[in-house]
C-alpha positions in Angstrom: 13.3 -43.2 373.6 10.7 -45.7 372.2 12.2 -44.5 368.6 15.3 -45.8 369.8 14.4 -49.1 370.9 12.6 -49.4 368.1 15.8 -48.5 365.6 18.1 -51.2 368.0 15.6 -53.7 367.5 15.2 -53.0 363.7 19.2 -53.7 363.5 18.8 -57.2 365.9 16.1 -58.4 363.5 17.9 -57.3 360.7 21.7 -58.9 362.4 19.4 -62.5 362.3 18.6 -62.4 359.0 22.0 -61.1 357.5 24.3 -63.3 359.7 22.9 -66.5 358.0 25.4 -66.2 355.5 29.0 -67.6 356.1 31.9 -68.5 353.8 32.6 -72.0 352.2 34.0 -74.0 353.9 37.4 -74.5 351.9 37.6 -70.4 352.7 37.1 -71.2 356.2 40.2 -73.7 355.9 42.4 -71.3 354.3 41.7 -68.7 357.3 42.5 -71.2 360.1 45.3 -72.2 358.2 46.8 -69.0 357.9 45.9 -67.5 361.1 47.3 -70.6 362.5 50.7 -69.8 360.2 50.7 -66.5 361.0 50.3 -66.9 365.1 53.3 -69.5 365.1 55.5 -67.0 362.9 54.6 -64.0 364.8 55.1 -65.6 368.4 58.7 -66.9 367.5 59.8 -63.2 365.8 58.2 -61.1 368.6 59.6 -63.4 371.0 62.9 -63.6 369.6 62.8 -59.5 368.9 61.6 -59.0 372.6 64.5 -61.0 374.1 67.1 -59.7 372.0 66.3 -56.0 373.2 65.9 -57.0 376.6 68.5 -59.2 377.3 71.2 -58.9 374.1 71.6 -55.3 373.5 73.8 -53.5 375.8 72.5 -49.7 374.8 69.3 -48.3 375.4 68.2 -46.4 372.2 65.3 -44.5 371.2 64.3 -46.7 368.9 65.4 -49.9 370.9 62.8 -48.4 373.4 59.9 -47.8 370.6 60.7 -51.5 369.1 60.6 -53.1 372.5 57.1 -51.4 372.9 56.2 -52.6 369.7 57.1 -56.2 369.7 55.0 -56.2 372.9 52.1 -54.8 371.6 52.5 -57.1 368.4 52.4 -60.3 370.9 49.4 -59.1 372.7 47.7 -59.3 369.6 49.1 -62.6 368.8 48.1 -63.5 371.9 44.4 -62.4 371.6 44.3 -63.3 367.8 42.5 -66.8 368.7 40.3 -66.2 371.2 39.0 -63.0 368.9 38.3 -65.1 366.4 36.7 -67.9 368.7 34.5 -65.3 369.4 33.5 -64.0 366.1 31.3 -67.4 366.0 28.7 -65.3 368.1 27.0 -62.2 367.0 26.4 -60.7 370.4 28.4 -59.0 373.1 29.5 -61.9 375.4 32.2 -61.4 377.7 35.0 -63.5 375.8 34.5 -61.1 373.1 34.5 -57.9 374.4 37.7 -58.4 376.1 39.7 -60.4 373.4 38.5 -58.2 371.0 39.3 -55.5 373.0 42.8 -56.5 373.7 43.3 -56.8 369.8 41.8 -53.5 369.3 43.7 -51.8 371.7 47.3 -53.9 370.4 46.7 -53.0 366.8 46.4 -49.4 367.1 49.2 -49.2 369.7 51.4 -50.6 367.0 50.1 -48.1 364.8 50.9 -44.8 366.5 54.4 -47.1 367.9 55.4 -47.0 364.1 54.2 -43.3 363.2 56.4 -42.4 366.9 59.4 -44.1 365.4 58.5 -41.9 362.1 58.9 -39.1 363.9 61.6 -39.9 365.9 63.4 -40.5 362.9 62.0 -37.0 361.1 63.7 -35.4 364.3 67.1 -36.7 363.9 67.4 -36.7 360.4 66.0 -33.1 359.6 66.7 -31.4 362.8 70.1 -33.1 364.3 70.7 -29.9 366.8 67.1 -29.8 368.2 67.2 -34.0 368.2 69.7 -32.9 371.2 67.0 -31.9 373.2 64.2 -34.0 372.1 65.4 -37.4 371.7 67.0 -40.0 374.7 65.8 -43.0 375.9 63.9 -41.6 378.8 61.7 -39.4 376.5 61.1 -41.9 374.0 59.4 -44.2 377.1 57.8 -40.9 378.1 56.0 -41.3 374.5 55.5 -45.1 374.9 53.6 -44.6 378.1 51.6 -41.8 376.6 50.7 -43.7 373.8 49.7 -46.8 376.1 47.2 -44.6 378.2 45.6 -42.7 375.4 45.0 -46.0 373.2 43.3 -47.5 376.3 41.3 -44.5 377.0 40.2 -44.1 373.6 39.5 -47.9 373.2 36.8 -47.4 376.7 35.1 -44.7 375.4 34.7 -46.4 372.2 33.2 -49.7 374.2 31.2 -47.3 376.2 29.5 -45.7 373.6 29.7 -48.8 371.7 27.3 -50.1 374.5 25.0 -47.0 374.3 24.4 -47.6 370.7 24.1 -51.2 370.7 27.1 -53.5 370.9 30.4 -53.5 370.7 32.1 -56.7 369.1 33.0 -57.1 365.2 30.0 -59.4 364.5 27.5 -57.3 365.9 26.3 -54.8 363.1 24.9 -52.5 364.9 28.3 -51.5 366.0 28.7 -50.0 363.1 28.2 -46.7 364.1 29.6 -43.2 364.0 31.6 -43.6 366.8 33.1 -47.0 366.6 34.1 -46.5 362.7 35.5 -42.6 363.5 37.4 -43.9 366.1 39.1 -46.3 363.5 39.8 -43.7 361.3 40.9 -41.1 362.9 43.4 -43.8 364.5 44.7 -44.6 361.2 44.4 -41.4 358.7 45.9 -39.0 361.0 48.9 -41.2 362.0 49.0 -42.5 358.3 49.0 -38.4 356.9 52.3 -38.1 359.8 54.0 -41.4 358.7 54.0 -40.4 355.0 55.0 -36.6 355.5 57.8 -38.0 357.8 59.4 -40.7 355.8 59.1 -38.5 352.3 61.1 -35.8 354.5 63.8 -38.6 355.5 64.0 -39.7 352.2 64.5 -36.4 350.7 67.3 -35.3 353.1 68.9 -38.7 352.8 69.1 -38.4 349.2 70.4 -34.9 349.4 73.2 -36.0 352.1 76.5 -35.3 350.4 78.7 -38.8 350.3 82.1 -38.9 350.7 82.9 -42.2 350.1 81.0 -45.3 348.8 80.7 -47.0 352.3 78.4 -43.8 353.0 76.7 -44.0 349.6 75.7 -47.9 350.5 74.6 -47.2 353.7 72.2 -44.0 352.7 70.9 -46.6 349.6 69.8 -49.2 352.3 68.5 -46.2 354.7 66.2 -45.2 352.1 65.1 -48.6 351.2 64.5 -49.2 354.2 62.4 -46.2 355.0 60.0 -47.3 351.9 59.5 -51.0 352.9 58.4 -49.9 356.3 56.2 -47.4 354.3 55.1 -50.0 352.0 54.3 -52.5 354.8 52.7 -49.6 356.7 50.5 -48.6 353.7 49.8 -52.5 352.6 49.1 -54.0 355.7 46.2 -51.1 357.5 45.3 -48.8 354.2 42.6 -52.0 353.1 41.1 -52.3 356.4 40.2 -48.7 356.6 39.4 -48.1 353.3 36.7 -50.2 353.9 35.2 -49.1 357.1 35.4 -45.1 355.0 33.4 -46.9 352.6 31.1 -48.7 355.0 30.6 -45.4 357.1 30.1 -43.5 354.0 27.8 -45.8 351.8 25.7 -47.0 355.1 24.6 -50.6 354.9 20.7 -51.1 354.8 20.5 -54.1 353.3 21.6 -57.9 354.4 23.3 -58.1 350.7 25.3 -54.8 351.5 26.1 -55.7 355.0 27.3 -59.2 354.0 29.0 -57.4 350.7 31.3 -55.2 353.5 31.3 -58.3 356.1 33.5 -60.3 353.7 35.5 -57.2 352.5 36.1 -56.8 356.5 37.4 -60.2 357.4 39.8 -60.0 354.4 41.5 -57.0 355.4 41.7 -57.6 358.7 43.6 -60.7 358.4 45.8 -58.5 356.1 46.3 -56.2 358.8 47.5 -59.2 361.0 50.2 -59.6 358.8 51.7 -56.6 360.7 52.8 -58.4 363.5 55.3 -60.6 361.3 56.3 -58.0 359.6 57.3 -55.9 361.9 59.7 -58.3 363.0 61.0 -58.8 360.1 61.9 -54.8 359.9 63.4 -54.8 363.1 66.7 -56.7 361.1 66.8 -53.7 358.9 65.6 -51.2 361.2 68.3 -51.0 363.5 71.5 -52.2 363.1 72.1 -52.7 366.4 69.8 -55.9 366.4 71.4 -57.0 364.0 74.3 -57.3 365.5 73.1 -58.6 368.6 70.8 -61.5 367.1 74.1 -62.6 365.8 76.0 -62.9 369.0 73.4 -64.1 370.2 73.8 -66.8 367.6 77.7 -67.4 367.9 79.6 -66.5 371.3 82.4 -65.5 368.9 80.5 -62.3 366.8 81.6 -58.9 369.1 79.2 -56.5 369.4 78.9 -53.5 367.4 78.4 -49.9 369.5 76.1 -47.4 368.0 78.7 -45.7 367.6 80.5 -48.0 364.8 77.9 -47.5 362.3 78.4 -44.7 359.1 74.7 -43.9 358.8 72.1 -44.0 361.6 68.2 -43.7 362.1 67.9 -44.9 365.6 
């Protein structure tokens, strides 16, 4: 026990020292500035995607149902973005940062296994239409949803519990870098990114193999496959960084201030990549389904009908 205090206050002594450091101040600029940009953006797109599918669609979908989830959990984020980083002024666990931190934690991973569901969703109806019969409606897809909602939560309290056994729990706090906190981020990103890739290379693959009878068809598998690979792409740019570089941190270990400050930096740079999510995934949600398209556009002129499911030549959702 007194080997373990002793450790803990090692790390403290250590967190004083090593937190000295900061970034220039033009860097600083360029963070709030895009943060700022990217809050604005991401509130407008979510909020625009989230009353479209509630309000402006007249057909519940599976993937109307995941994307509804997911614009949610995207402006949750949002929502905690600047009080998270408020809170990254302080190095220990105050209340204001457990809980906005938190809340991003929880919102970021959410949208993570929301996007490998709709992966899978779309794996099911493009590689096994009869079964799809069975296994895909609306209700089940909220089934998922709800599933995924309870085990991110639970996951994220035994992270802050053990997160509190071991010495704190918030970003700034470097003696939260531990085995636990940094395996629960990667096994919340490699196993759902292993899922997403073999999914979408399977979609791909049978899309490409579709026989087309006409060139309407043709065009509408060539945009279905682009679109599967910028949702990869986005996937892969906007998360792969971040966790790189906790696998690095977890695998190197960081016993000095120069390492520690090395990885801090890396850390905040990725992150803020990763935020980029939350825009872009409202930007997919045009080219995802084609259903939103059509009803962002009535929504936009009175005059534009909308478009069934039913009317469309190829679909994913």
């Amino acid at each position: 026990m007194m080997g373990h205090w002793a450790g803990v206050h090692r790390v403290r002594t250590m967190n004083a020292t090593c937190n000295s450091s900061s970034w220039p101040e033009s860097i600083n600029y360029i963070f709030i500035t895009y943060s700022a940009l990217l809050l604005v953006l991401g509130l407008l797109l979510n909020g625009l995607a989230l009353w479209v599918f509630c309000s402006r669609m007249h057909q519940w979908t599976e993937t109307r149902v995941y994307m509804t989830n997911l614009a949610m959990a995207d402006l949750c984020l949002l929502c905690s973005l600047p009080f998270m980083l408020y809170s990254l002024r302080d190095t220990s666990d105050t209340p204001i940062c457990q809980l906005s931190q938190g809340i991003y934690l929880v919102n970021r991973y959410m949208s993570i296994s929301l996007v490998t569901a709709i992966a899978v969703d779309r794996y099911v109806a493009v590689r096994h239409p009869i079964r799809a019969r069975e296994l895909r409606s609306p209700r089940q897809a909220a089934a998922v949803c709800v599933t995924l909602w309870v085990v991110v939560v639970i996951s994220l309290v035994m992270r802050w519990r053990l997160g509190q056994q071991e010495g704190g729990f918030c970003f700034r706090n470097q003696s939260r870098q531990n085995f636990s906190t940094i395996a629960f981020s990667m096994l919340g990103f490699y196993l759902p990114l292993a899922v997403v890739v073999f999914c979408s290379l399977q979609v791909v693959t049978a899309l490409v193999q579709r026989p087309t009878t006409d060139v309407v068809q043709a065009e509408a598998t060539r945009k279905a496959t682009h679109m599967i690979w910028a949702n990869l792409v986005v996937f892969i740019i906007c998360f792969l960084p971040l966790h790189v570089v906790l696998t690095v941190q977890f695998s190197l270990g960081l016993n000095t201030c120069a390492a520690r400050y090395t990885f801090r930096r890396a850390l905040s740079i990725t992150s803020r990549l990763s935020d980029a999510n939350c825009c872009l995934d409202a930007i997919c949600y045009y080219y995802m389904a084609k259903e939103f398209q059509d009803a962002s556009m009535s929504a936009m002129s009175s005059s534009t009908p909308h478009k069934s499911q039913d009317s469309q030549s190829l679909t994913l959702t």
